[in-house]
C-alpha positions in Angstrom: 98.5 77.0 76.9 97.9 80.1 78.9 94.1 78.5 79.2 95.5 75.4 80.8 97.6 77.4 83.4 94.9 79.6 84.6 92.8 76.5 85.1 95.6 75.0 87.2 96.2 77.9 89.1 92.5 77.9 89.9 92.4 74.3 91.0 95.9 75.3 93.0 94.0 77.7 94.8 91.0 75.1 95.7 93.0 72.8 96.8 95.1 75.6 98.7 91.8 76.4 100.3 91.0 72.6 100.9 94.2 72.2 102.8 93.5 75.4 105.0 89.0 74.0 105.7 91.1 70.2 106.3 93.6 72.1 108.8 90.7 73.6 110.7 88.4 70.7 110.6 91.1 68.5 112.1 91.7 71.3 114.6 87.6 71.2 115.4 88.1 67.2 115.7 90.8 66.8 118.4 89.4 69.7 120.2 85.6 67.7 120.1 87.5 64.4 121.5 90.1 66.3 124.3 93.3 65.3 122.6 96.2 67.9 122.8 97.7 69.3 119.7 101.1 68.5 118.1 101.1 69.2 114.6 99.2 68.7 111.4 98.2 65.3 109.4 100.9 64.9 107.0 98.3 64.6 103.9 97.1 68.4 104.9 100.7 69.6 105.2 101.6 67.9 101.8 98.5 69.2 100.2 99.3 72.6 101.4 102.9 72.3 100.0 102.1 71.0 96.7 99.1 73.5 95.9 101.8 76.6 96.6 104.2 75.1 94.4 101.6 75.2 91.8 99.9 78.1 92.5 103.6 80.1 92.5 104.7 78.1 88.9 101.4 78.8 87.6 101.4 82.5 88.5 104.6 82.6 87.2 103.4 80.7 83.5 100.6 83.3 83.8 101.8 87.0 84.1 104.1 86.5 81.3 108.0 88.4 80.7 109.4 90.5 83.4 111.3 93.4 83.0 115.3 93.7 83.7 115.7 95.2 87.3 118.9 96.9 86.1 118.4 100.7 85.2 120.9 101.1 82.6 118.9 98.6 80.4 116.0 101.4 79.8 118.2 104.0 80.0 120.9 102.4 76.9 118.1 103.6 74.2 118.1 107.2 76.0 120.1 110.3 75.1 121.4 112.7 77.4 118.9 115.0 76.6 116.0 113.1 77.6 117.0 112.5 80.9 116.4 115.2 82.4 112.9 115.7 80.4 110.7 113.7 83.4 106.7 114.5 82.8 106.1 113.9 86.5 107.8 117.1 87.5 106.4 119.3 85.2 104.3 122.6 87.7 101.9 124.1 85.5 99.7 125.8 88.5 102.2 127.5 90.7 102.3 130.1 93.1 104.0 132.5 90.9 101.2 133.5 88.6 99.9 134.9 92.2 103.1 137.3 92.9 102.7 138.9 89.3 100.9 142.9 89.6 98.9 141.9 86.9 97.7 138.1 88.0 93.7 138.0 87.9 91.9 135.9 90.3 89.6 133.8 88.3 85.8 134.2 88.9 84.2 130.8 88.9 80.6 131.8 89.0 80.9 134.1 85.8 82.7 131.1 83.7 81.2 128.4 81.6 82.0 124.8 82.1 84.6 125.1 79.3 86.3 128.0 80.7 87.0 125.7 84.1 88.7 123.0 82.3 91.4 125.1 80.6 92.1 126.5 84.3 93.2 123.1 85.5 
């Protein structure tokens, strides 16, 4: 089934791009033969219409689940004590390694390859 959607979506998005080439060759046409401009053909502005509405249900068949935009859903199978633990904030190279009396400057040029990896 997913096979069948993507296939859709794909002719969606021809006939999307159809619609637009069709738009722009009818612009070309009444700007060849001097006639003013009022609006589209209404074959090109149905085309248009239907391929969105089946490019955005097909897109829609394709990515699959969403997620709940509610926060308390995630957070229900969370105790209190794992909120506060967020990964993102965790500082392992700070400044204050710098203020200790007995902080080393690394020498770069006298280290191995190894060496430089545990110092990030």
């Amino acid at each position: 089934m997913a096979f069948l959607n993507k296939l859709v979506l794909f002719a969606g998005f021809l006939s999307l791009l159809h619609a637009a080439y069709s738009a722009a060759q009818h612009r070309a046409y009444l700007r060849i033969t001097d006639q003013e401009f009022t609006n589209l053909p209404v074959d090109i502005i149905f085309q248009a219409i239907l391929s969105l509405v089946l490019i955005i249900y097909n897109i829609l068949q394709v990515v699959g689940d969403f997620k709940e935009i509610r926060a308390a859903v995630d957070l229900q199978a969370k105790s209190w004590e794992t909120l506060g633990n967020i990964p993102s904030f965790y500082t392992f190279n700070h400044r204050g390694k710098a203020l200790s009396p007995y902080y080393e400057q690394p020498n770069p040029a006298a280290m191995d390859r190894s060496d430089l990896s545990t110092l990030e």
